[in-house]
BAGULO-125267 format. One record per residue (C-alpha): residue number from 1; residue in one letter; x, y, z. Coordinates in nm, 4 decimals. Layout:
// BAGULO-125267
<seq NUM type A xx X yy Y zz Z>
...
//
This chain:
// BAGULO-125267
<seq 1 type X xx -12.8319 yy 9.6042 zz 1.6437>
<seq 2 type X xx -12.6026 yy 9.9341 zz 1.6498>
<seq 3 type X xx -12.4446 yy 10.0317 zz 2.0010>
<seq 4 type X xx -12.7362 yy 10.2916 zz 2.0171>
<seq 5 type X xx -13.0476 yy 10.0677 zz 2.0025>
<seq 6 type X xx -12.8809 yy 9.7857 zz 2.2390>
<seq 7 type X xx -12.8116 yy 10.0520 zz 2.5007>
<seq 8 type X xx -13.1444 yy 10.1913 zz 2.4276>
<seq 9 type X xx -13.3081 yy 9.8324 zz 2.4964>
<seq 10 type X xx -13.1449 yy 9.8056 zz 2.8549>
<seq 11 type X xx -13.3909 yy 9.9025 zz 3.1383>
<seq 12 type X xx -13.3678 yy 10.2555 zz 3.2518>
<seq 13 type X xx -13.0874 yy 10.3383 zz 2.9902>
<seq 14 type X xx -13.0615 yy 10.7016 zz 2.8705>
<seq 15 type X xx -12.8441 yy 10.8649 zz 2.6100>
<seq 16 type X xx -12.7684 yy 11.2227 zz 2.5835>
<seq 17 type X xx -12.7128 yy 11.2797 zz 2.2450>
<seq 18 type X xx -12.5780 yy 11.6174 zz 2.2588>
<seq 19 type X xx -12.2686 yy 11.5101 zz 2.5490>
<seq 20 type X xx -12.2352 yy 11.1175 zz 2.3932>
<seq 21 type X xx -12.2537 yy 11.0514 zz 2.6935>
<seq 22 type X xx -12.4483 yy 10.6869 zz 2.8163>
<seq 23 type X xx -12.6307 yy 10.6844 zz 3.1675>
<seq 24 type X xx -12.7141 yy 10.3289 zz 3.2110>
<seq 25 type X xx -12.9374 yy 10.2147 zz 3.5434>
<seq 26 type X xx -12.8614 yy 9.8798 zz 3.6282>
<seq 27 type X xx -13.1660 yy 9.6711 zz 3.8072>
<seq 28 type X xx -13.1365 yy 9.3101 zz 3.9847>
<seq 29 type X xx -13.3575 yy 9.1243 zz 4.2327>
<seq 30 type X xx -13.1366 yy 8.9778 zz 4.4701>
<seq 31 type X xx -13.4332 yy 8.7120 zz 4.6074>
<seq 32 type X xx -13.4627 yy 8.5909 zz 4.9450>
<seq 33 type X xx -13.1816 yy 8.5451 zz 5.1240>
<seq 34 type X xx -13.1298 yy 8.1546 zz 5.2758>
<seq 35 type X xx -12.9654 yy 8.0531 zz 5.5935>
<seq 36 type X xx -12.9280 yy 7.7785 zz 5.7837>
<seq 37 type X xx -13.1531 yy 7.6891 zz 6.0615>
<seq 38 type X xx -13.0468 yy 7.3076 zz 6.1383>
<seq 39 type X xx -12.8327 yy 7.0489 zz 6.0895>
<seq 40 type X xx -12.9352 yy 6.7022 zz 6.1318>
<seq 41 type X xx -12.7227 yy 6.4125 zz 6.1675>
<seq 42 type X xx -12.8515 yy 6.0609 zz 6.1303>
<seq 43 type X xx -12.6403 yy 5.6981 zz 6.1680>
<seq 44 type X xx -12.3316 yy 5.7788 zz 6.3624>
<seq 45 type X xx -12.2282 yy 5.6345 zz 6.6297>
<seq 46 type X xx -11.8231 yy 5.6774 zz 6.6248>
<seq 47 type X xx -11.8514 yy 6.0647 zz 6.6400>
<seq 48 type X xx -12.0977 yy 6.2869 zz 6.8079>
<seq 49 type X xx -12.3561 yy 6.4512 zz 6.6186>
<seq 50 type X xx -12.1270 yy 6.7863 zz 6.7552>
<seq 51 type X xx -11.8134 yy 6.6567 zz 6.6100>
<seq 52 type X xx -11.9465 yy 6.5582 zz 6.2792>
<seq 53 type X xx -12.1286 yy 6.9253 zz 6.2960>
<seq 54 type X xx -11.7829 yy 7.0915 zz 6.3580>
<seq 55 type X xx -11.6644 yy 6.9294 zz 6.0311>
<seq 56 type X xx -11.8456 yy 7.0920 zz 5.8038>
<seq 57 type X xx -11.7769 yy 7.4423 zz 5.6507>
<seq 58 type X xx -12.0734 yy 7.5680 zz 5.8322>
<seq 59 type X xx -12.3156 yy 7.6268 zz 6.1156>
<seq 60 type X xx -12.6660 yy 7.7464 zz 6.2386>
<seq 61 type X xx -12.7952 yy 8.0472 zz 6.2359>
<seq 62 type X xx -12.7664 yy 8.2213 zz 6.5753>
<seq 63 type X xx -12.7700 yy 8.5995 zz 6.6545>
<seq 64 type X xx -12.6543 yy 8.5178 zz 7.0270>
<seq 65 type X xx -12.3042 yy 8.3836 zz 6.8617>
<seq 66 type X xx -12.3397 yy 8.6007 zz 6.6057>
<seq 67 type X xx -12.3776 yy 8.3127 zz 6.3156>
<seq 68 type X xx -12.5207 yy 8.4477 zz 6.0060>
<seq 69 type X xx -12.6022 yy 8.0873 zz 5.9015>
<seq 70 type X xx -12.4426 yy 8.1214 zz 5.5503>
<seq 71 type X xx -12.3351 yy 7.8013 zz 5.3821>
<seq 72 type X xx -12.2047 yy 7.7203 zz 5.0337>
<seq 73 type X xx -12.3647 yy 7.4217 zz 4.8738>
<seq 74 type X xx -12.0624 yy 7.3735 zz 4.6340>
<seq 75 type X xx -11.8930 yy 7.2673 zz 5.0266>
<seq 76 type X xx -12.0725 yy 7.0136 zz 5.1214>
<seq 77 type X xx -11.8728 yy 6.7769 zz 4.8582>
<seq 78 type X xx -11.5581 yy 6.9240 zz 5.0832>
<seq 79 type X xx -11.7536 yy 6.8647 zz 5.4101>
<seq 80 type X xx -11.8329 yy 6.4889 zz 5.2866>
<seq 81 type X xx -11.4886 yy 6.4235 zz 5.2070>
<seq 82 type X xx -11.3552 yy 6.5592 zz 5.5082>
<seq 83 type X xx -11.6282 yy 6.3241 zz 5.7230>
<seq 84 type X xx -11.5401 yy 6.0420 zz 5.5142>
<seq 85 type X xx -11.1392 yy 6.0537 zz 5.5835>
<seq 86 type X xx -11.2379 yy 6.1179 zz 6.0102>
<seq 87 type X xx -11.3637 yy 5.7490 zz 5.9257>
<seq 88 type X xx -11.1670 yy 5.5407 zz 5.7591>
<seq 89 type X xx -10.8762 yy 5.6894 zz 5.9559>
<seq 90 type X xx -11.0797 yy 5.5159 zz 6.2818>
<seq 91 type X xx -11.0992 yy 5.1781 zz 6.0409>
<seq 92 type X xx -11.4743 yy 5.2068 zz 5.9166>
<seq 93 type X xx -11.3852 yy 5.1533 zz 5.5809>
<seq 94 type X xx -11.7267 yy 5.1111 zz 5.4377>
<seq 95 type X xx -11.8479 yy 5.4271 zz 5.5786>
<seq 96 type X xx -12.0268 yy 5.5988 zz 5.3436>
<seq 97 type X xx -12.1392 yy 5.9863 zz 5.3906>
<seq 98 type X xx -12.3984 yy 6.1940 zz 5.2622>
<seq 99 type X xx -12.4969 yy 6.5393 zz 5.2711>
<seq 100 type X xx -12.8330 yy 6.6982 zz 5.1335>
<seq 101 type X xx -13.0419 yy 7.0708 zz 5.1683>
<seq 102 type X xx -13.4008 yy 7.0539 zz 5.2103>
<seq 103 type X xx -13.6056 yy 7.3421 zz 5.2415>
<seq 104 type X xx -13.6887 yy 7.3935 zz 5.6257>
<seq 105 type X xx -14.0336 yy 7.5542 zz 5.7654>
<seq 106 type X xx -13.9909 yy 7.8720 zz 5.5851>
<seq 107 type X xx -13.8298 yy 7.9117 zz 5.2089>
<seq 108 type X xx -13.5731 yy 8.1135 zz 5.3736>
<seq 109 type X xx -13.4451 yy 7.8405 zz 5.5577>
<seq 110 type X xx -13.2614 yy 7.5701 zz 5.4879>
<seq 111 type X xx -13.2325 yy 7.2286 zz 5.7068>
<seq 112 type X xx -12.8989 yy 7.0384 zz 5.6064>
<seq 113 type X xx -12.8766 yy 6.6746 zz 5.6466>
<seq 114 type X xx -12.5731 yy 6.4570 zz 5.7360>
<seq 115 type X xx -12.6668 yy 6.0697 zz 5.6372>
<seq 116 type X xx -12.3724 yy 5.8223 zz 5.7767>
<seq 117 type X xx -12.3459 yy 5.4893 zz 5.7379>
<seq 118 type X xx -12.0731 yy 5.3566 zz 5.9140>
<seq 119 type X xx -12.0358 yy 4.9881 zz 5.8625>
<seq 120 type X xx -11.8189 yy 4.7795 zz 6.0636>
<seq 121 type X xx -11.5041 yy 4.8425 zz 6.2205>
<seq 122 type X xx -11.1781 yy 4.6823 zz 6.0844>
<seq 123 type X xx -10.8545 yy 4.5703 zz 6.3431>
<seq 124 type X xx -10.5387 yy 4.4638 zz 6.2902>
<seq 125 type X xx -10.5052 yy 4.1167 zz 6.4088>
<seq 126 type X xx -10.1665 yy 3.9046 zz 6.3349>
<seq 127 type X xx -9.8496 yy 4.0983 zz 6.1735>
<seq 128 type X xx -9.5814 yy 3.8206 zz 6.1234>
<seq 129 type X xx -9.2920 yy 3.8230 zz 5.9321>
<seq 130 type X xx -9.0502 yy 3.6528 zz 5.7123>
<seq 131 type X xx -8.6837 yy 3.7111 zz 5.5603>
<seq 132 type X xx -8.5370 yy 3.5661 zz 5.2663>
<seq 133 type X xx -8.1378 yy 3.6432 zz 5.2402>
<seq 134 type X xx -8.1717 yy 3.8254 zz 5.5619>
<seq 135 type X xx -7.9453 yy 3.7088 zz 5.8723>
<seq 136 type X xx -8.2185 yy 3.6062 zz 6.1354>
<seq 137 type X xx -8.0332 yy 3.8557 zz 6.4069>
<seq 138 type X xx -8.1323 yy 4.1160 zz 6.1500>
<seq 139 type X xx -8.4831 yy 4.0408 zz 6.1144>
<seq 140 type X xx -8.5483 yy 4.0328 zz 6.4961>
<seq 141 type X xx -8.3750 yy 4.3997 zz 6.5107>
<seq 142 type X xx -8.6760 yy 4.5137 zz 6.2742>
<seq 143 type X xx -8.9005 yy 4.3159 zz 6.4844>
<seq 144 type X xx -8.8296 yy 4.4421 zz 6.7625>
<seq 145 type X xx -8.8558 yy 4.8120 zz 6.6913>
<seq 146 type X xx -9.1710 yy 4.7948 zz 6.4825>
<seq 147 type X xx -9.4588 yy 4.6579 zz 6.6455>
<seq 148 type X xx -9.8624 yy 4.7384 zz 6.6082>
<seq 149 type X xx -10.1027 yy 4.8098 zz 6.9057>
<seq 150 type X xx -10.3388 yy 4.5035 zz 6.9605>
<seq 151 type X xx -10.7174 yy 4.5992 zz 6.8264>
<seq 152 type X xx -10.5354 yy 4.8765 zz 6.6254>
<seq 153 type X xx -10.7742 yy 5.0229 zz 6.3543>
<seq 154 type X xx -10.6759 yy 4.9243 zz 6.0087>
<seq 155 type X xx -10.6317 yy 5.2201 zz 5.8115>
<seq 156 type X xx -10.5859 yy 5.2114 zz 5.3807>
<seq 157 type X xx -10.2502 yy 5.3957 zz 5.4486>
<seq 158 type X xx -10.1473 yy 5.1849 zz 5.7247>
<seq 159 type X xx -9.9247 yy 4.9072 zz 5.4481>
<seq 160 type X xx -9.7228 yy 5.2052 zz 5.3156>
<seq 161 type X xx -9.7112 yy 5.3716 zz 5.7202>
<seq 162 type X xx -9.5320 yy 5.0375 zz 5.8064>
<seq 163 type X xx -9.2959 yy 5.0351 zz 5.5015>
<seq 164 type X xx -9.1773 yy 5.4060 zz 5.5433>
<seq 165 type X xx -9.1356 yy 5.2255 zz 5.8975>
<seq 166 type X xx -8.9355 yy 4.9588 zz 5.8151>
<seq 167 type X xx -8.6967 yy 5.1804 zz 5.5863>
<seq 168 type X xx -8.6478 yy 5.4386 zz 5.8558>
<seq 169 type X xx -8.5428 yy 5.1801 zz 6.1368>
<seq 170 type X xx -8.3203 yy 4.9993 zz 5.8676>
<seq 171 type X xx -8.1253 yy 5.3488 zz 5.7968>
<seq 172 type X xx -8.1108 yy 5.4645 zz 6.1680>
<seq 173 type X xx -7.9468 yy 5.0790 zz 6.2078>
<seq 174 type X xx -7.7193 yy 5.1243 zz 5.9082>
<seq 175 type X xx -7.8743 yy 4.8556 zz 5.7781>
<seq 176 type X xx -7.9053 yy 4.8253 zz 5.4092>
<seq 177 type X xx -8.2990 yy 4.9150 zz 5.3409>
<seq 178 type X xx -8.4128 yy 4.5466 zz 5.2292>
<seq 179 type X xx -8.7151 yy 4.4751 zz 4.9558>
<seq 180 type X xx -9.0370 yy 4.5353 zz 5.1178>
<seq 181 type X xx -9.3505 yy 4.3150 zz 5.0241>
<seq 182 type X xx -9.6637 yy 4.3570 zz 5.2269>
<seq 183 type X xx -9.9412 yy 4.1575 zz 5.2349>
<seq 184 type X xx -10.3069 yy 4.2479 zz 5.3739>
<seq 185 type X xx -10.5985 yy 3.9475 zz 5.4330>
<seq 186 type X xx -10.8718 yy 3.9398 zz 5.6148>
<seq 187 type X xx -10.8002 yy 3.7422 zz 5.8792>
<seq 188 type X xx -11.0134 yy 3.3672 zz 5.9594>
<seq 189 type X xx -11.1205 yy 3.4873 zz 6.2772>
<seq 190 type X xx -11.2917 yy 3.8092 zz 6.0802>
<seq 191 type X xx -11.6525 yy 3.8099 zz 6.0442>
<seq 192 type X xx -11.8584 yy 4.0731 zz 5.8577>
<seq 193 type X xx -11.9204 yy 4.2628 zz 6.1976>
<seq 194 type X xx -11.6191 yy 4.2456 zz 6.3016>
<seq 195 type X xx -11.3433 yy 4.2165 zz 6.0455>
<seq 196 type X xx -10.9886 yy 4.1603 zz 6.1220>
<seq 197 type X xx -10.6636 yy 4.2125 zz 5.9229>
<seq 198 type X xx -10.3895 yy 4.0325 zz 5.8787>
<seq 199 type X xx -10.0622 yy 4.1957 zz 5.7855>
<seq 200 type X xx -9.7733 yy 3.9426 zz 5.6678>
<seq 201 type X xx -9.3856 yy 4.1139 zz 5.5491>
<seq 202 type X xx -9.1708 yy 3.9872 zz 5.3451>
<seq 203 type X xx -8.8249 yy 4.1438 zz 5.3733>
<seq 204 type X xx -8.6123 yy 4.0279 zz 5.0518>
<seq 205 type X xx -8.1711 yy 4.1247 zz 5.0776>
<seq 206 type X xx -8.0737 yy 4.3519 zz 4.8362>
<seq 207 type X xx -7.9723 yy 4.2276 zz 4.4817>
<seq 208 type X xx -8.2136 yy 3.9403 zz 4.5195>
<seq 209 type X xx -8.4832 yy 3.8412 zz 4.2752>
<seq 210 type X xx -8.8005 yy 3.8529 zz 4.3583>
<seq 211 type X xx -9.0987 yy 3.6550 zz 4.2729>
<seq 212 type X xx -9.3558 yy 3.8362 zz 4.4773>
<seq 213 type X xx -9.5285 yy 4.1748 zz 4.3476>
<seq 214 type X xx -9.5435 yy 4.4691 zz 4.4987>
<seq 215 type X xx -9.8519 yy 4.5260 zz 4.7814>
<seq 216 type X xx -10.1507 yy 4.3132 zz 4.7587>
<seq 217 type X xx -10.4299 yy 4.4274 zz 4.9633>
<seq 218 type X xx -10.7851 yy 4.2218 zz 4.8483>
<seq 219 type X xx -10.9550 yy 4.3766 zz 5.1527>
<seq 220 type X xx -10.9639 yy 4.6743 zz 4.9587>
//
């Protein structure tokens, strides 16, 4: 097609062929407007059904607060990340989140619903310790600055928390920063409702081999 018939095809186009110039009328249906009338939240017991609302990106419709109940459903991955990290930084780390629209009582309105499953909480139970090349006076230095609360939730970051830790007291002490090796296990006295970790560090003296590797964490 020439320039001429496409704009001729568009709805409510003109063309004034004497100027050249091209009126074109532009028509679009917007639809009906959605909003949020509700969110629902099912399964938690950690947070409040108000502080898992106040995580996502946003809220009911109200005219009183002046909420225009807008949401956008390309957030709510956002929102369930955001929900999942509040948990596993309490320990639930087989919390699982999701997040779902449904059409509420009128096709204007839309009902969001927040699906948790928690799981059980995980501690920290024993941290011990062990040197190798390491004067013992040393060791009990380290021990004695770095300790972890009793009944502690046991966090994924928590292994590379303590060895940032570890290196930090060992500078402030001008000590030189030994070979960290930690080691996470679920500890005998876990059980599936109530597991507990284990933490176990190895400090190895500088310029010594090594025959453990790196962090091991099966729990994971």
């Amino acid at each position: 097609k020439t320039a001429y018939e496409m704009l001729r095809s568009l709805v409510g186009s003109e063309m004034c062929i004497e100027t050249d110039l091209v009126h074109v009328s532009l028509y679009s249906h917007e639809g009906v407007r959605q909003y949020i009338s509700d969110i629902n939240v099912y399964g938690n017991r950690e947070f409040s059904t108000a502080a898992l609302r106040g995580m996502l990106h946003c809220s009911p419709r109200n005219r009183w607060l002046l909420r225009n109940g807008a949401f956008q459903p390309a957030q709510f991955d956002t929102d369930r990340q955001r929900i999942l990290d509040a948990y596993l930084a309490r320990g639930y780390l087989d919390a699982r989140v999701a997040i779902s629209a449904r059409t509420a009582a009128r096709s204007n309105q839309i009902a969001v619903i927040v699906s948790v499953f928690e799981g059980p909480r995980y501690t920290v139970g024993e941290l011990t310790w062990r040197a190798r090349g390491l004067p013992s006076n040393l060791l009990a230095r380290l021990q004695h600055r770095i300790s972890l609360d009793d009944d502690m939730p046991y966090t994924p970051d928590l292994p590379d928390a303590l060895r940032a830790r570890i290196a930090e007291v060992s500078r402030a002490g001008d000590i030189p920063v030994p070979g960290i090796v930690i080691r996470t296990l679920l500890a005998p006295k876990s059980t599936p409702a109530q597991p507990v970790v284990s933490i176990a560090v190895t400090l190895v003296a500088p310029g010594l081999p090594s025959t453990l590797h790196g962090l091991l964490s099966p729990i994971h």
